[in-house]
N, C-alpha and C positions, 0 to 999 in steps of 0.2 A: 686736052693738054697738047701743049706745041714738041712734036719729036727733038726737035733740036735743041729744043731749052731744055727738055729732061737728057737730052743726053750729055753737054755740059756740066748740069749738074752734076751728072753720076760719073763726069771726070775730074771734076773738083774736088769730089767724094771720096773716089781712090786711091787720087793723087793725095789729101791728107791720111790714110788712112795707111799707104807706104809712106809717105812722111816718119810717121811715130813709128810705124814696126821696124824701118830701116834702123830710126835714132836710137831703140828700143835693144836692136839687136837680135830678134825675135828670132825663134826657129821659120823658116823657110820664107824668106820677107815678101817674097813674091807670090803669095797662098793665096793671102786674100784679095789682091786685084785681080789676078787671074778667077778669081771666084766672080765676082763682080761680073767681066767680062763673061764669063759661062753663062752668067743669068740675063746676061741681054742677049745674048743669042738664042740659051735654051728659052725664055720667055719670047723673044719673035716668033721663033719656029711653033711655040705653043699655042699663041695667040692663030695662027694660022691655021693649024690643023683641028681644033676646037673647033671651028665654025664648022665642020663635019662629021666631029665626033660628039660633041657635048648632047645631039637629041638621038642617038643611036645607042641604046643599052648595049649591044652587043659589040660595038667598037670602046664604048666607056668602061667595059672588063677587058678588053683588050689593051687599054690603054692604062688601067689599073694593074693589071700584071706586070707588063713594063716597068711600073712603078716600083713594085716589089724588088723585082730583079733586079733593078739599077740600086736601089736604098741596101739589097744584099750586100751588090759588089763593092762597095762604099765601104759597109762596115768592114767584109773581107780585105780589104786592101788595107784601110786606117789601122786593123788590127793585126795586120800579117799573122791570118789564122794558115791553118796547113787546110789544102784542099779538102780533109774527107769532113770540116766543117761546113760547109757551104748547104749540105740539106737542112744541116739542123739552123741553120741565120735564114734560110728562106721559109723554113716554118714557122720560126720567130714572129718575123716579119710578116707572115701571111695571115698565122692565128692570130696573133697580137692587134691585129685592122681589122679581120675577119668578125670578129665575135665582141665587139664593140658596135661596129656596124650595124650587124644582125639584129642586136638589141635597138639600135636607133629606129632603124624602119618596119621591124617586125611589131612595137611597142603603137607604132604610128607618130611616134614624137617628131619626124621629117617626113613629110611627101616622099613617097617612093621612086622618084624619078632620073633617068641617066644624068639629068643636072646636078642633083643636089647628092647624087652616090659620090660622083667626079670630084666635087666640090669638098665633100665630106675624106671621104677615101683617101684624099690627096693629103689633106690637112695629116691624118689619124697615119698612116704610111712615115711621113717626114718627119713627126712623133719619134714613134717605136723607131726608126731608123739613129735617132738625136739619143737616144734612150740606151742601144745599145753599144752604143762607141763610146757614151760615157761612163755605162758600167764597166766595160770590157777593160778602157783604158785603167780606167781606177783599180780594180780588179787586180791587173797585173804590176801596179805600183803598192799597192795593199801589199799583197803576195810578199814582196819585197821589203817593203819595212815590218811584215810580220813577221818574217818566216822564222825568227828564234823563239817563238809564241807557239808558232804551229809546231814548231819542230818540237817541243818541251811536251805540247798534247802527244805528237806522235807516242815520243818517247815512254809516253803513260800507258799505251796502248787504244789512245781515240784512234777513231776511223778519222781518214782523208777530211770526209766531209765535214765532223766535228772539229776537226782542227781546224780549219778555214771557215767556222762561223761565222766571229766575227770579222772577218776581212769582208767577206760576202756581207752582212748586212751594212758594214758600212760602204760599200759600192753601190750597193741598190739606193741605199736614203742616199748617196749621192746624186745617182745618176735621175733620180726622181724630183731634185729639189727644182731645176726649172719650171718644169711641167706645175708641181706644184705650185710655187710662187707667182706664176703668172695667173693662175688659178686665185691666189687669195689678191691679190692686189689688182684683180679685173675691176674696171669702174674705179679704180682710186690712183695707182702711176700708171696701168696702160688702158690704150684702148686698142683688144684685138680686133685683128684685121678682118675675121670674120664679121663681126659688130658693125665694123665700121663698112666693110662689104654692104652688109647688107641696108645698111641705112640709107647710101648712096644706088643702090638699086630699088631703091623704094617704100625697102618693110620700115614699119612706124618702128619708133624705139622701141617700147616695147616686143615687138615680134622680134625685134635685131637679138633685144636682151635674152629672150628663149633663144634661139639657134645660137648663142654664141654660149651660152652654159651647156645645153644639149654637147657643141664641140667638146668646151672643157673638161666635161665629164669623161668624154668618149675615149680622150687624150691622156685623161690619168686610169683609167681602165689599161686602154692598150699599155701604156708605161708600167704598169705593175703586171701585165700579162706577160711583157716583156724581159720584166728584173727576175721575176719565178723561171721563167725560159733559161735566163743565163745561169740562175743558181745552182737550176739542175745538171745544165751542161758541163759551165768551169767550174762549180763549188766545191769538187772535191779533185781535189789538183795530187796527178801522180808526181806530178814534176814542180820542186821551188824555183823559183829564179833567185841567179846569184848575183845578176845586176838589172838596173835600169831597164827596162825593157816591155812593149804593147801586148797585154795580151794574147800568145800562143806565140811569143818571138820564140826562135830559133837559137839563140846563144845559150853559153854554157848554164845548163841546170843541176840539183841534184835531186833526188829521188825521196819522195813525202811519202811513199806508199811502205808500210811495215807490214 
């Protein structure tokens, strides 16, 4: 592929795509070109340091850690948690890739190698990261259109967590439904990029079609290992919120705990 012509493109790209969110009026219209722009750089710079780390296990957990860490700081930020969350979204994050993983290479269903950990790790990471920004965020709008719900259980004498059941369940079927859907419409509206990855690196369709269900699975595993992680964390909420606001905002709440 010619650089120059992929990079036009992906200014034509951007440039429609602040077109509509300007027209639109969107929240922060310049989000997602500067998004755009992050990926051509964070993708050069990756493309580059790859050719040294992709056959070295012990730089490809290094480099997988990073991973964590950065998919943490993400959701800490989009969800303006208070600092003393940040162990429990790195554990999220850790277990949630960790123990999907485990299963893929321990079962043998993937070569065990710093290629395809990279490869895989990377995919099952950007998941569970996707996974908890949209529970968190729904989460805290739930919160908000429930809270005369919860507040009626309080009042009955439920616990926290009984009273935000269903706010909780319906944040997790939210925040699952991508994950899911690209899952049932694989081979009929998309073709993932793993699939298609691997086609173009050589494996017959068939082999593509194994590694790319192996991912899928791996993806709605981590995503449910995920939504259990945030249920236990936010699901029993001391504090309602009294307006609009990202899960663990800082504006005025009142107090769910009886």
């Amino acid at each position: 592929m010619n650089p120059i012509i992929t990079l036009v493109a992906v200014l034509v790209l951007a440039a429609i795509t602040l077109g509509i969110v300007l027209a639109l009026k969107l929240e922060h219209p310049w989000l997602q070109p500067w998004a755009i722009a992050r990926a051509v750089v964070q993708l050069g710079i990756l493309s580059v340091i790859l050719n040294g780390v992709i056959s070295d296990g012990r730089w490809v957990a290094v480099f997988l850690a990073v991973m964590v860490i950065a998919a943490t700081w993400v959701i800490f930020r989009r969800l303006q948690l208070k600092s003393r969350y940040l162990p429990f979204i790195v554990g999220t994050v850790a277990v949630s890739s960790v123990v999907p993983l485990t299963v893929v290479f321990v079962v043998g269903a993937i070569d065990f190698s710093p290629r395809y950990l990279l490869a895989v790790g990377g995919i099952i990471i950007g998941n569970a990261m996707t996974v908890s920004t949209l529970m968190g965020r729904t989460l805290g709008s739930t919160y908000l259109a429930q809270r005369d719900e919860m507040e009626a259980w309080l009042s009955l004498g439920a616990t926290p967590r009984r009273s935000a059941l269903r706010a909780v369940r319906f944040a997790a079927s939210t925040a699952l439904i991508p994950s899911t859907d690209q899952t049932r419409t694989t081979g009929i509206v998309t073709l993932p990029g793993a699939f298609v990855g691997a086609v173009f690196a050589g494996a017959s369709p068939l082999e593509a079609a194994q590694f790319q269900v192996i991912v899928l699975a791996a993806i709605l595993a981590a995503g449910s290992l995920t939504v259990a992680s945030f249920t236990w964390i936010f699901g029993a909420p001391a504090l309602l919120p009294l307006d609009e606001q990202p899960l663990g905002g800082s504006r005025a709440t009142v107090h769910a705990a009886r």
